[in-house]
C-alpha positions in Angstrom: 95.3 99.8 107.4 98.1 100.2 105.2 98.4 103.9 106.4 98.2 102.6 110.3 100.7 100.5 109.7 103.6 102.3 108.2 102.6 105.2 111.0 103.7 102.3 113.6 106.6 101.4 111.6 107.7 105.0 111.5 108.7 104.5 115.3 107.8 108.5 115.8 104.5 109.0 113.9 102.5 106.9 115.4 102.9 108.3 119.2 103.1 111.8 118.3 100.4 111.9 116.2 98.3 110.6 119.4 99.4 112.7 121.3 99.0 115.5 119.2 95.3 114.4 119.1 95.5 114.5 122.9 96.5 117.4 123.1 94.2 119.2 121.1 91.1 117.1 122.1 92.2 118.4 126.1 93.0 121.7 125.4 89.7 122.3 123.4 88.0 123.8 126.5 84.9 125.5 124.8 83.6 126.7 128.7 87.2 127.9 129.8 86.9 131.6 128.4 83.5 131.5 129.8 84.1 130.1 133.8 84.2 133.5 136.0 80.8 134.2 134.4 79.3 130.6 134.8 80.8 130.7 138.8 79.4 134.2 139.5 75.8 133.3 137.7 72.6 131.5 138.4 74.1 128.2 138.3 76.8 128.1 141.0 76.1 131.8 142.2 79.4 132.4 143.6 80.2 136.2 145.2 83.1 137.7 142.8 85.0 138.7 146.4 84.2 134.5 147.3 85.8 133.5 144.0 89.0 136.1 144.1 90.2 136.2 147.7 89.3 132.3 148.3 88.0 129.8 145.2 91.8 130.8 142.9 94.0 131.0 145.8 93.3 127.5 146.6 94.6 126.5 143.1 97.9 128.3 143.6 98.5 125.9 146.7 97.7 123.2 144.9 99.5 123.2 142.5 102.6 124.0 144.2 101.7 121.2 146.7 101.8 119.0 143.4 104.0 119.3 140.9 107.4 118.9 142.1 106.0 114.9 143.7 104.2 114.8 140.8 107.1 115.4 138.3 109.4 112.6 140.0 106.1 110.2 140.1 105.7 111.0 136.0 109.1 109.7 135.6 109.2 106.8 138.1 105.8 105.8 135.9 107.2 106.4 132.7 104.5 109.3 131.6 101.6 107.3 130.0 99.8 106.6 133.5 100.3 110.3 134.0 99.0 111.5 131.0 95.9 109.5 131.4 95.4 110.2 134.7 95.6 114.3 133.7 92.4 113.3 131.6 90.7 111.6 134.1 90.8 114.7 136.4 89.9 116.9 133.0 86.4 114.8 133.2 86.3 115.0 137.0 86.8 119.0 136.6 84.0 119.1 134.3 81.1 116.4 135.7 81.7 119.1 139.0 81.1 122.1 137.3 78.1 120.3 135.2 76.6 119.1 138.4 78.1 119.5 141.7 76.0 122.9 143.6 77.6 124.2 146.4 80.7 125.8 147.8 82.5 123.1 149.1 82.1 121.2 145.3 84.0 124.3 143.8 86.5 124.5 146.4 87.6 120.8 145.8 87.2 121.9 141.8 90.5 124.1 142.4 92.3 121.4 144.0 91.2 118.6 141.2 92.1 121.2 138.5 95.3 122.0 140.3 96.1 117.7 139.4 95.1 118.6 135.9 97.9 121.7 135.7 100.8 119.9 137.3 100.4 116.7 135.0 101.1 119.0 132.2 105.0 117.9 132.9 104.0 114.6 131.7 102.7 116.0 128.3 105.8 117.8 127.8 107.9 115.0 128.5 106.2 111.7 127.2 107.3 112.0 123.9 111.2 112.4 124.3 111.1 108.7 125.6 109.4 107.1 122.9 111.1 108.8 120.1 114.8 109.1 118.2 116.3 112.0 119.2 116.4 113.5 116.0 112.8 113.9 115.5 112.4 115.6 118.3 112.0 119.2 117.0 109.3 118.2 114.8 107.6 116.2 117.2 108.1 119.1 119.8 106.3 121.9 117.0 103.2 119.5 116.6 102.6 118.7 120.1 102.9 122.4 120.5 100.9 123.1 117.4 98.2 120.9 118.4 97.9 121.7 122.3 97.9 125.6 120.6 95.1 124.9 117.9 92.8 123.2 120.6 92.7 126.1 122.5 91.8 128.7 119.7 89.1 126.3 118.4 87.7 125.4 121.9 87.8 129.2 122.3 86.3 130.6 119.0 83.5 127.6 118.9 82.8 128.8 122.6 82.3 132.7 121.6 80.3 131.2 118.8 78.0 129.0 121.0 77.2 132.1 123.8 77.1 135.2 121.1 75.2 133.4 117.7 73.8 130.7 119.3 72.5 132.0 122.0 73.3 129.0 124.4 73.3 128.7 128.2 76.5 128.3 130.2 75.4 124.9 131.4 75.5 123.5 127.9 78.9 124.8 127.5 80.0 123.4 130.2 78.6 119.8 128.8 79.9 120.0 125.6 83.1 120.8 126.9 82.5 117.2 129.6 82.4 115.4 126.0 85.1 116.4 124.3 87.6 116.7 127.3 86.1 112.5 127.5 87.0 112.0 123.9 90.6 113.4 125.0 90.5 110.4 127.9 89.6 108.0 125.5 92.8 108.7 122.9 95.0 109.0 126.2 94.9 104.8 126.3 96.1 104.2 122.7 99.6 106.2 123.2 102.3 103.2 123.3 103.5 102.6 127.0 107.3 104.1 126.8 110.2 101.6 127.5 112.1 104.1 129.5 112.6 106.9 131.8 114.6 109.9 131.9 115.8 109.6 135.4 114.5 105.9 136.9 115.5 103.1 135.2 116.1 99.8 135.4 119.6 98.6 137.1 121.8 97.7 133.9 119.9 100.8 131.8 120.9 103.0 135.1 124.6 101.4 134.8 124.9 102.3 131.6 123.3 105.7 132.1 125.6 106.8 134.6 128.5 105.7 132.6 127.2 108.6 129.4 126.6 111.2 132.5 130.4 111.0 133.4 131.7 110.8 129.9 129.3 114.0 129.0 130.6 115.8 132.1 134.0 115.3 130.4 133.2 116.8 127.6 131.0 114.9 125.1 127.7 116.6 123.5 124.2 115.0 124.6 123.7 111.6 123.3 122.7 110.7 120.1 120.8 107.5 120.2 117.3 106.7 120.0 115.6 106.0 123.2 113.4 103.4 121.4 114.3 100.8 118.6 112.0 100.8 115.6 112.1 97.0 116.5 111.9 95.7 120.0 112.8 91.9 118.7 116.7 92.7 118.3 117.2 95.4 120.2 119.6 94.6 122.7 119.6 98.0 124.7 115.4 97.5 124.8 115.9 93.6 126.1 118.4 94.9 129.2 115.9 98.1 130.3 113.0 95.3 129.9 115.2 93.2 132.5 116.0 95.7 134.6 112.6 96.7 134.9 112.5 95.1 138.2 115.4 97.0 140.1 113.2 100.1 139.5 112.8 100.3 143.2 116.1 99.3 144.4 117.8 101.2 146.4 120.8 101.0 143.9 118.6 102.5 141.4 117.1 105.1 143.2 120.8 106.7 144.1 121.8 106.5 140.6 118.5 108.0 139.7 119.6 111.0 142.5 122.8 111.3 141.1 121.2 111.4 137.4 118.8 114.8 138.6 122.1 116.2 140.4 124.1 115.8 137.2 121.6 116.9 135.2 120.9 120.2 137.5 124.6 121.0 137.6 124.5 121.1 133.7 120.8 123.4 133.8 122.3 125.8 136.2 126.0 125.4 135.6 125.9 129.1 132.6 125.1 132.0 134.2 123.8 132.9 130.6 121.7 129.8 131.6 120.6 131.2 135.2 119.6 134.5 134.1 117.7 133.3 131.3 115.7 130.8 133.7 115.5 134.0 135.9 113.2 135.9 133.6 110.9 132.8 132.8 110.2 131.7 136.7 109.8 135.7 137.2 107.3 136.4 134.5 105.5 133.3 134.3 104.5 133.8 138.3 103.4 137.1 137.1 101.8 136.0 133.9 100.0 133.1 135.6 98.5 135.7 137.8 96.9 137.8 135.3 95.5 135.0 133.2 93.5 133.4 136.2 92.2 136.7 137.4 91.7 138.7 134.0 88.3 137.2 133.7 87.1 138.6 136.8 88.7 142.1 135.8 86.2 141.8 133.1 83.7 140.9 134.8 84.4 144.1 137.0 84.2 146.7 134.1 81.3 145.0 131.9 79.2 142.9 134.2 78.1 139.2 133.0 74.8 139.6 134.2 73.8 142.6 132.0 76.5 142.7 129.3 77.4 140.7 126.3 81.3 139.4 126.2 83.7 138.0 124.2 86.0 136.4 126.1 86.5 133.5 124.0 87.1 135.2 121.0 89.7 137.4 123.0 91.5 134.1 123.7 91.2 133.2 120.1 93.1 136.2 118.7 95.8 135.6 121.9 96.3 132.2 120.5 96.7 133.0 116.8 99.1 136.0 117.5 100.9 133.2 120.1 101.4 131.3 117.1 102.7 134.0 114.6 105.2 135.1 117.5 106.5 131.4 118.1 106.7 131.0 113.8 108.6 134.4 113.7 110.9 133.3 116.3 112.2 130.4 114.4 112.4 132.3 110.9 114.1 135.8 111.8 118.1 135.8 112.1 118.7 137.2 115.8 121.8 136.3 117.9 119.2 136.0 120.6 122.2 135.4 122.7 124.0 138.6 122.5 120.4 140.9 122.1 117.7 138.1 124.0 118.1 139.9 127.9 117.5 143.2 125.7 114.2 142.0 124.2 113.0 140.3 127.6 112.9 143.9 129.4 111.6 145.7 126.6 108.7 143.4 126.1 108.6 142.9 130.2 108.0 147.0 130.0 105.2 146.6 126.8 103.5 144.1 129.0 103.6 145.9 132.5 102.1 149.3 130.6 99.3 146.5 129.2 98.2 145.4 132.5 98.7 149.1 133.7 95.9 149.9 131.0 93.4 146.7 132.0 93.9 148.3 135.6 93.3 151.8 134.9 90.8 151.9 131.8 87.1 151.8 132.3 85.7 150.6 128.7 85.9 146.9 128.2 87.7 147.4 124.6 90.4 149.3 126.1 91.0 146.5 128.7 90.4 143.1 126.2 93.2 144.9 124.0 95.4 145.3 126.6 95.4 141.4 127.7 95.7 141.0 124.2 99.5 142.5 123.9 100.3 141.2 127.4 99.3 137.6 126.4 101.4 137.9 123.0 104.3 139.9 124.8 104.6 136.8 126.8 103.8 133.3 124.5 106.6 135.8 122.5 109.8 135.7 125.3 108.5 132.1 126.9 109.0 130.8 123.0 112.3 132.9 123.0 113.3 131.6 126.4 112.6 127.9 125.6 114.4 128.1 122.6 117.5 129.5 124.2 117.5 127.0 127.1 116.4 124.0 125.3 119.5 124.9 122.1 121.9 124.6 125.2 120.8 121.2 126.9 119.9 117.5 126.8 116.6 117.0 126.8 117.3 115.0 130.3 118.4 118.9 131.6 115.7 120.6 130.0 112.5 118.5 131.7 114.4 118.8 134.5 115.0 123.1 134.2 111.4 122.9 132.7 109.8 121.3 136.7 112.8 123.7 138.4 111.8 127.0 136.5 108.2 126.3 137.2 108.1 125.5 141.2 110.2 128.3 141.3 107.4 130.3 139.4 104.9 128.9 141.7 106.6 129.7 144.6 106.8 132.8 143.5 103.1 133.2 142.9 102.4 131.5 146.1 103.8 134.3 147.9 102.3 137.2 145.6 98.6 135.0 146.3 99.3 135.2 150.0 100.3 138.5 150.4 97.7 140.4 147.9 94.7 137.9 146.7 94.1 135.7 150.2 91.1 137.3 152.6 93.4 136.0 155.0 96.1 138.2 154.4 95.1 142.1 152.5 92.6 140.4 150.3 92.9 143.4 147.8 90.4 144.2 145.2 90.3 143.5 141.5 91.9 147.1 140.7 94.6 147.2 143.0 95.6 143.9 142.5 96.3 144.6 138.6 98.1 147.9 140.0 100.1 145.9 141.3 101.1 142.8 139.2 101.7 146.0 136.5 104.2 147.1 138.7 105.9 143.9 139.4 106.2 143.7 135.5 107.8 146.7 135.6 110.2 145.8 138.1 111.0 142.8 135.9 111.3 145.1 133.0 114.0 147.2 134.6 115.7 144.7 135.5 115.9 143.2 132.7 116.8 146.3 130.6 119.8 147.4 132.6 121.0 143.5 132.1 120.4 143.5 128.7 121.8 147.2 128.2 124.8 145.6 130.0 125.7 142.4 127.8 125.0 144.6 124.5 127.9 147.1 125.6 129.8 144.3 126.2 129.6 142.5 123.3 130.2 145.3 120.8 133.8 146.5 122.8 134.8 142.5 122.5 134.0 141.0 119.2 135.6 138.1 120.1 132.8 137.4 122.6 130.3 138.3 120.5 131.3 135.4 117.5 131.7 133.0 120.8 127.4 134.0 121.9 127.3 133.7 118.1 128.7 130.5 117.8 126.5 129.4 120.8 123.2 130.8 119.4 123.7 129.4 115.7 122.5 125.8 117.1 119.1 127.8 119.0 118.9 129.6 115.2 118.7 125.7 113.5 116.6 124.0 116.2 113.9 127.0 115.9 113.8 127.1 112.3 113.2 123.2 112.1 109.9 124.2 114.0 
């Protein structure tokens, strides 16, 4: 008890360490690395053309119908509601695949797991309203930490369960059902934030509004807790509490538009900024693709059916190399600002010649190792990305570039799921699909290299702007090594 309570008194501890447990709990999917297989088996009995050019697409629209309504509702409800509703759907997503037969079941699956994605924003966000704002570096590295740990255990104890023990998908499936319901279960104790980012109350949005023009004068992002350690004598918690009931006014919904203007401008305002936000909306479109469809890549070289696999344990080592990139991010001394656009298009072209291989290679081996170093090139730049964003904006700006560079991502997939995947449309195969999201990475790659080639020369025949991107990168260089 005595523990309990000095976690609660910590005013951080306590609804971090929840949602750390969360987090892992609901990203411990032990059936994930094993779906394409379970689909395409006995139990649903799914064609692989079916699941490709008409099951996945429907996730892609779904969750671009979603998340931007979904990111303002997460705010509007202050992020708890969200969060549990994300595990709600987890339990839904896995009661259907446990025991709903048929095609229209699985087709509402990618809709209902397409909910599960775009809550993710809530995740993310929860935490930066309930804590001070200097804890939230740490508490950012163990949400991260946690969500990253649940997947390599769900993964490994998955691999585990199918290769030693012998077990059928079904069961998989189940187990999974439990612990995703365990994940449900923790999502009710996390403390109910007292504010928003955006929609508040009408004296919190008063005073809001005030700190949004003197920042746009000049002034560095705010300092202050967003949540006393005790709600009896804190004055700022009494006048959001009172306000509480202006949420819907129409007073509070312009100052809560003129908030997400502000904090847009602020996102979008550094071309060092926009280019940055460039590379992740580009490659995570591209990424996204490959991950949902990589299964049924393996799939097509080793059948299922007749063939051991090891896709969990492939996910495994994905996440643990994940990890060591995002540790050595935040230990090694790089003025990511000066050489960052550099490093995105030389990894961009070390991932495109990795999907190039899963396209083009015929054993299995060949093809798990080259997800492997596309998967880690990746969780590599995304860590180096967020780091460089986040190290130049509130933490308003950031959720809000987080939703932005994401629909943009979507949209971006949306069109590349149209065009190639859909039956509707050219409803390419496996192969040539791969062909071509290698090729897209390689577009990205040059891009990104003739950029990146560009701001180096520039920065070593003006040293003065090099100490400025130095200057600017030092606070990135702290931030990261805090995680």
């Amino acid at each position: 008890m005595g523990c309990w309570a000095e976690l609660k008194s910590s005013g951080w501890a306590c609804p971090t360490m929840i949602l750390s447990l969360y987090g892992f709990f609901a990203n411990c999917r032990v059936a994930e690395p094993f779906l394409t297989p379970y689909l395409i088996g006995p139990h649903k009995n799914i064609s692989e053309e079916v699941l490709t050019n008409y099951l996945f697409p429907i996730w892609t629209y779904s969750y671009l119908a979603f998340l931007f309504p979904i990111f303002l509702l997460t705010d509007f409800l202050r992020y708890k509601p969200l969060i549990m509703l994300q595990g709600l759907f987890l339990v839904t997503n896995y009661v259907i695949l446990c025991f709903a037969p048929g095609l229209p079941a699985m087709t509402y699956l990618q809709v209902n797991y397409a909910a599960v994605t775009s809550t993710d924003v809530a995740y993310f966000s929860y935490i930066y309203s309930v804590i001070p704002v200097k804890n939230y570096q740490r508490a950012t590295g163990y949400l991260r930490s946690a969500m990253l740990a649940g997947y390599t255990f769900g993964a490994s104890l998955g691999q585990v369960l199918i290769s030693v023990a012998g077990l059928d998908y079904f069961y998989i499936n189940a187990i999974t059902l439990g612990i995703v319901s365990l994940a449900f279960l923790i999502s009710f104790w996390l403390p109910m934030p007292k504010r928003s980012l955006f929609f508040k109350g009408k004296e919190t949005s008063a005073v809001d509004l005030h700190s949004q023009k003197e920042k746009a004068q000049g002034e560095n992002r705010p300092e202050e807790p967003v949540m006393e350690k005790d709600g009896a004598g804190s004055g700022k918690e009494k006048m959001e509490n009172n306000g509480s009931a202006g949420w819907c006014s129409r007073k509070n919904m312009t100052v809560a538009v003129h908030l997400l203007w502000q904090s847009f401008r602020e996102s979008y305002s550094s071309r060092h900024l926009i280019y940055w936000s460039l590379w992740w909306a580009l490659a995570t479109a591209g990424y996204v693709q490959v991950f949902n469809y990589s299964q049924l890549m393996w799939d097509h070289i080793e059948p299922s059916a007749t063939s051991s696999i090891y896709n969990g344990g492939v996910e495994a080592v994905c996440s643990l190399v994940g990890a060591a990139a995002a540790f050595s991010v935040g230990h090694v001394k790089v003025t990511w600002a000066v050489w960052g656009e550099l490093a995105l298009g030389l990894f961009s072209a070390v991932g495109a010649g990795a999907v190039f291989l899963m396209a083009l290679t015929s054993n299995i081996w060949a093809c798990y190792a080259g997800y492997v170093i596309f998967k880690s090139c990746y969780m590599l730049l995304i860590t180096i990305t967020t780091f460089q964003i986040a190290s130049n904006l509130s933490m308003e700006c950031y959720a809000l570039t987080f939703g932005i560079n994401t629909f943009v991502a979507l949209s971006l997939q949306t069109v590349i799921t149209v065009t190639v995947v859909d039956e509707a449309a050219l409803g390419l195969d496996i192969v040539t699909q791969f062909i071509i999201y290698g090729s897209y990475y390689a577009f990205i790659s040059l891009l990104f290299l003739i950029r990146g080639t560009y701001t180096a020369c520039v920065n070593q025949r003006c040293p003065e702007h090099t100490k400025d991107q130095q200057q600017e990168s030092s606070v990135e260089v702290m931030a990261a090594e805090r995680l």
